[in-house]
VEXBAGU-885217 format. One line per field, with one value per residue: residue in three letters; x, y, z of N, C-alpha, C in turn. Coordinates in steps of 0.05 Angstrom, whole numbers, m for minus. Layout:
N
kolse (ALA / ...) .
npx (X / ...) .
npy (Y / ...) .
npz (Z / ...) .
capx (X / ...) .
capy (Y / ...) .
capz (Z / ...) .
cpx (X / ...) .
cpy (Y / ...) .
cpz (Z / ...) .
This chain:
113
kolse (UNK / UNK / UNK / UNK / UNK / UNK / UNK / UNK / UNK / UNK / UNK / UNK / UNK / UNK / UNK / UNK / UNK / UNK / UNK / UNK / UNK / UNK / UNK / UNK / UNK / UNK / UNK / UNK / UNK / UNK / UNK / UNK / UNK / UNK / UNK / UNK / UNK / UNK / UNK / UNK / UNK / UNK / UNK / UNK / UNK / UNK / UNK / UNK / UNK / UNK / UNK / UNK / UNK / UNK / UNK / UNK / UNK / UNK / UNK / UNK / UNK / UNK / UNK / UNK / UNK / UNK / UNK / UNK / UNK / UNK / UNK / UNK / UNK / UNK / UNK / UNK / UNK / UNK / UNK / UNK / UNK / UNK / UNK / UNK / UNK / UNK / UNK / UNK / UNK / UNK / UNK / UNK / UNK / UNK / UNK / UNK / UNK / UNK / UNK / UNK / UNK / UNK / UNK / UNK / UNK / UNK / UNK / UNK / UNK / UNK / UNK / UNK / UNK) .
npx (2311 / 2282 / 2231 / 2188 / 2146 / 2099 / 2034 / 2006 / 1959 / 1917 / 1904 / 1932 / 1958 / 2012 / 2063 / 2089 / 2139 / 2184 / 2242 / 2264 / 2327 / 2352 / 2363 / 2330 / 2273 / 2227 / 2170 / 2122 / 2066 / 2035 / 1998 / 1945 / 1903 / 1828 / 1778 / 1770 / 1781 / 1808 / 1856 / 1864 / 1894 / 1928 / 1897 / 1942 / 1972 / 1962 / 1975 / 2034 / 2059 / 2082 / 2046 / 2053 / 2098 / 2088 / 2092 / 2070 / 2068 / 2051 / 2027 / 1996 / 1951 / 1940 / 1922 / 1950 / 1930 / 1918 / 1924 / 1920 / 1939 / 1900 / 1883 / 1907 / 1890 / 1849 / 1870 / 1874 / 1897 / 1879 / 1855 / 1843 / 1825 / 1835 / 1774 / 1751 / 1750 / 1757 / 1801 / 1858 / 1902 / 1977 / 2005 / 2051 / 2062 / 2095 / 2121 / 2149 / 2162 / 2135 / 2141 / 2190 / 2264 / 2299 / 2338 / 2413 / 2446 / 2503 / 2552 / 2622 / 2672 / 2704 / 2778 / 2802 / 2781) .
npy (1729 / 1670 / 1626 / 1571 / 1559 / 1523 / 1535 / 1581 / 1580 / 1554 / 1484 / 1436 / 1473 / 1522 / 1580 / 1618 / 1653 / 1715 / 1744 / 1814 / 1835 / 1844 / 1859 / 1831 / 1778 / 1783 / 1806 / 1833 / 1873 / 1901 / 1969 / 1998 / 2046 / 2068 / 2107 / 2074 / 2052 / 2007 / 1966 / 1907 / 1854 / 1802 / 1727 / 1687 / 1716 / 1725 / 1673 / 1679 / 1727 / 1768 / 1810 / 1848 / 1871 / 1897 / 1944 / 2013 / 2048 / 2101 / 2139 / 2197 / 2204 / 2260 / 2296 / 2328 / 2275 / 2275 / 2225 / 2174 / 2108 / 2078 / 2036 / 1970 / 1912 / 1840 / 1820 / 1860 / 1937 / 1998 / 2054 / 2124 / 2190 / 2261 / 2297 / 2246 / 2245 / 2213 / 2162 / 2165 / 2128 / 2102 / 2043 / 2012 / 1960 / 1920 / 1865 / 1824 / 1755 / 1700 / 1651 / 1632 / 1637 / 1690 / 1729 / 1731 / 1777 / 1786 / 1751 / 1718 / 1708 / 1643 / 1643 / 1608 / 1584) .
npz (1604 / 1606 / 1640 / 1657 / 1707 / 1751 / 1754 / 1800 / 1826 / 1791 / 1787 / 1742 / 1704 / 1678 / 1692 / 1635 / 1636 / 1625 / 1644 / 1677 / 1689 / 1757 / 1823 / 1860 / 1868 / 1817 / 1795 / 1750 / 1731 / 1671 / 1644 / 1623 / 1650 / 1639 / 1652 / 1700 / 1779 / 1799 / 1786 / 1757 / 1786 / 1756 / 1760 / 1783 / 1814 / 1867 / 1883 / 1876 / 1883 / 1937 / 1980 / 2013 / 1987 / 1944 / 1904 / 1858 / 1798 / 1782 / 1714 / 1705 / 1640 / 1597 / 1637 / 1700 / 1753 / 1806 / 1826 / 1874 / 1913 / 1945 / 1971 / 1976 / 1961 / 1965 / 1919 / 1872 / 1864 / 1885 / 1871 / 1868 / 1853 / 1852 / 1879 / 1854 / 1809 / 1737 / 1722 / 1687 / 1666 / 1666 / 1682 / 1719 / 1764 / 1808 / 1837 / 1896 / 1893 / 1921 / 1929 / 1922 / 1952 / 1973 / 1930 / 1918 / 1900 / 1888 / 1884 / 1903 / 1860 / 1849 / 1854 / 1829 / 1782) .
capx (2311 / 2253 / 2228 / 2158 / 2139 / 2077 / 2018 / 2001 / 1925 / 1907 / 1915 / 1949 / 1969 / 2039 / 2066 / 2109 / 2145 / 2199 / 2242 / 2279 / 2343 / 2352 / 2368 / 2301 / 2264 / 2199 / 2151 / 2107 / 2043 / 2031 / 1983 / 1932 / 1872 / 1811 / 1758 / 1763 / 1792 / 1819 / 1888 / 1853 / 1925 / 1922 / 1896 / 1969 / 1987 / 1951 / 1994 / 2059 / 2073 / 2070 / 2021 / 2066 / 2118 / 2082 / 2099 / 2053 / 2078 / 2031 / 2036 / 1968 / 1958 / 1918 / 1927 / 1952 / 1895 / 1926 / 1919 / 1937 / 1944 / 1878 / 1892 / 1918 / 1877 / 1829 / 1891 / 1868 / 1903 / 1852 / 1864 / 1825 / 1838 / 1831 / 1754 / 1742 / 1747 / 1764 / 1822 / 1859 / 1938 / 2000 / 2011 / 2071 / 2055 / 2119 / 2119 / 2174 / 2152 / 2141 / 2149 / 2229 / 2274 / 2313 / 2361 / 2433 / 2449 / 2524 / 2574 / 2649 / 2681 / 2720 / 2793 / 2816 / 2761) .
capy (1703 / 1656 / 1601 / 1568 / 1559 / 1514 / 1563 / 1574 / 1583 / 1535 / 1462 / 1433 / 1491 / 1535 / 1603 / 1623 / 1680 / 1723 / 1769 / 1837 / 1822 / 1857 / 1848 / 1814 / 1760 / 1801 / 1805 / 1868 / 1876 / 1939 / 1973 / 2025 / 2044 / 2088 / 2111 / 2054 / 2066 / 2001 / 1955 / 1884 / 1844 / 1769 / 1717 / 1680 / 1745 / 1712 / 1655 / 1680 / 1751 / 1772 / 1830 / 1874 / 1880 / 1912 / 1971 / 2015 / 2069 / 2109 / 2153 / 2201 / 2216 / 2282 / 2324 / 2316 / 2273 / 2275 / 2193 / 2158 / 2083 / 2077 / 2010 / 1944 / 1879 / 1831 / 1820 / 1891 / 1962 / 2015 / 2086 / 2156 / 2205 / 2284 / 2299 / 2232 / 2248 / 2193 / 2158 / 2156 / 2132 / 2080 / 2036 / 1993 / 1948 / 1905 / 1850 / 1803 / 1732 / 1694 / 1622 / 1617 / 1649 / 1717 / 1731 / 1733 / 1789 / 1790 / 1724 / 1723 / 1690 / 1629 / 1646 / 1575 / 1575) .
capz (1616 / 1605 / 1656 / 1655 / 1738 / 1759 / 1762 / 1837 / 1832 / 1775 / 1783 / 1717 / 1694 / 1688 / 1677 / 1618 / 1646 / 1626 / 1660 / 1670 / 1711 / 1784 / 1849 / 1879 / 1852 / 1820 / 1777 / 1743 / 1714 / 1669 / 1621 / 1615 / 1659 / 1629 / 1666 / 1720 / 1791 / 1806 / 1776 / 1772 / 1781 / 1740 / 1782 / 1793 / 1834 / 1907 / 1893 / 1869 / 1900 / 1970 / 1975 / 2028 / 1977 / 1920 / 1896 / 1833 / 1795 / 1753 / 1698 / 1688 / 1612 / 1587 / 1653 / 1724 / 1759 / 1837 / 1834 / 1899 / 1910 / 1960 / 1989 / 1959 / 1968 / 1936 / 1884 / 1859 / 1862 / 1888 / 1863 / 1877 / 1839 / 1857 / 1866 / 1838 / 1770 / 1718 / 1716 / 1658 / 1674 / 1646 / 1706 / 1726 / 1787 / 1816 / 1877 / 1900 / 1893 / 1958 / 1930 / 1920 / 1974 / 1966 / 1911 / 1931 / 1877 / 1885 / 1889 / 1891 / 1841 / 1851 / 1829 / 1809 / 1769) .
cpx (2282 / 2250 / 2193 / 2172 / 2111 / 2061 / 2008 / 1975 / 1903 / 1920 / 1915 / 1950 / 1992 / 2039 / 2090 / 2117 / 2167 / 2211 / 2260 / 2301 / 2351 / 2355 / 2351 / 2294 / 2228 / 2190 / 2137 / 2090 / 2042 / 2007 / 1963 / 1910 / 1858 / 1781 / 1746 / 1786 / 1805 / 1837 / 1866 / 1884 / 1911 / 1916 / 1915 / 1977 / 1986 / 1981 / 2028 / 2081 / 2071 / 2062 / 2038 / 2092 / 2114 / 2087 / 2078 / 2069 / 2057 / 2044 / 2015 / 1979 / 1939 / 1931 / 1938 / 1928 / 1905 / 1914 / 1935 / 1932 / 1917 / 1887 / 1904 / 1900 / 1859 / 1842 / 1880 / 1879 / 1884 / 1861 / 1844 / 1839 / 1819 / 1805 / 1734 / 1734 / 1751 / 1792 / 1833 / 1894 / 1949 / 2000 / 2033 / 2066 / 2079 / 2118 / 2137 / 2152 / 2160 / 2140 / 2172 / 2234 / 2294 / 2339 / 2385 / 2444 / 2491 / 2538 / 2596 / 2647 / 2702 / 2750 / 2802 / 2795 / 2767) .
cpy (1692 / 1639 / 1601 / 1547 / 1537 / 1540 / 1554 / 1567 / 1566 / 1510 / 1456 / 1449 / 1507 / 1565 / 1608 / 1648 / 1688 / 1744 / 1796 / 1826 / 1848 / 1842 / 1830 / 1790 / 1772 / 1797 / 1831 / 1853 / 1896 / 1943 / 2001 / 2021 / 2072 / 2087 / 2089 / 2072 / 2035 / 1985 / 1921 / 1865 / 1814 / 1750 / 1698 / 1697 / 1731 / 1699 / 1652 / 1708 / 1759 / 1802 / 1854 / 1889 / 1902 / 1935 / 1985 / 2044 / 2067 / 2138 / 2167 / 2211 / 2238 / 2301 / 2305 / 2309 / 2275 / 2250 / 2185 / 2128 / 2088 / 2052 / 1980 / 1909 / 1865 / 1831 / 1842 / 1909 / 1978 / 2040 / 2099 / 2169 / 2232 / 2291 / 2277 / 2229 / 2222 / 2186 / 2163 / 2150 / 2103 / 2071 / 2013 / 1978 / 1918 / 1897 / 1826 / 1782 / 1716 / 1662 / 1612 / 1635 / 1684 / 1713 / 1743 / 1753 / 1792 / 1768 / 1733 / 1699 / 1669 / 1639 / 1629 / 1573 / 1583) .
cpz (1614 / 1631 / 1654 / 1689 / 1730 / 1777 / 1790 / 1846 / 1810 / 1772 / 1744 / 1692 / 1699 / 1677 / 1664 / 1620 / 1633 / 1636 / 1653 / 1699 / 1737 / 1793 / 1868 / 1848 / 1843 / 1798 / 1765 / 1724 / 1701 / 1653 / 1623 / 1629 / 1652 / 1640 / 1687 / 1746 / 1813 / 1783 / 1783 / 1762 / 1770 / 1759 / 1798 / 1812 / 1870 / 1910 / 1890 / 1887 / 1935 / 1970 / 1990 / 2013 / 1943 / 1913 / 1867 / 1829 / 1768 / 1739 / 1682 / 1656 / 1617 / 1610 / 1675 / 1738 / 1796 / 1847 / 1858 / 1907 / 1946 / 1979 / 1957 / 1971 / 1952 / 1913 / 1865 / 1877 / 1865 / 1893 / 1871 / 1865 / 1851 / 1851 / 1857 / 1800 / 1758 / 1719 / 1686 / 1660 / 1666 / 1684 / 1698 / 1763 / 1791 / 1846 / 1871 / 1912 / 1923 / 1956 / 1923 / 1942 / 1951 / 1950 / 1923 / 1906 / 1874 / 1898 / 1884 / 1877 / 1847 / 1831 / 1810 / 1785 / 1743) .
């Protein structure tokens, strides 16, 4: 599903989004972090997600690094990793959007219809 939104944090500008279909109305960031120790999320995020609903799922490469989600704020993800070593991990980062209302994921069907 496509839709282009009016971007939240840049006047006359939009975002060209597409999605994965579920039950909420959400969004995800992903990609690869190397030798950093925080997730810097896009700057749309303030104005589109709501921050208590985030969720991050990582994925270390090379070895197990015993990464843990440190805090969340400053539209950045803040990891530690075991020791402090280096990061090096696949991340998936997902937050339900706080400028439409909640997705009704299941309708009956009109029968006449």
């Amino acid at each position: 599903m496509k839709m282009n939104i009016k971007h939240p944090t840049l006047e006359g500008y939009s975002l060209n989004l597409a999605g994965l279909a579920g039950p909420e109305n959400a969004v995800f960031y992903r990609g690869r972090l190397i030798s950093q120790n925080e997730i810097k999320l896009p700057n749309y995020w303030e104005g589109l997600v709501e921050e208590t609903s985030i969720s991050v799922h990582l994925t270390p490469v090379g070895a197990h690094q015993h990464i843990i989600v440190k805090r969340i704020g400053d539209n950045k993800v803040h990891l530690q990793s075991h020791g402090n070593m280096p990061v090096d991990c696949y991340y998936l980062v997902i937050g339900e959007r706080k400028d439409i209302g909640d997705l009704k994921a299941e309708e009956q069907i009109d029968k006449d219809s």
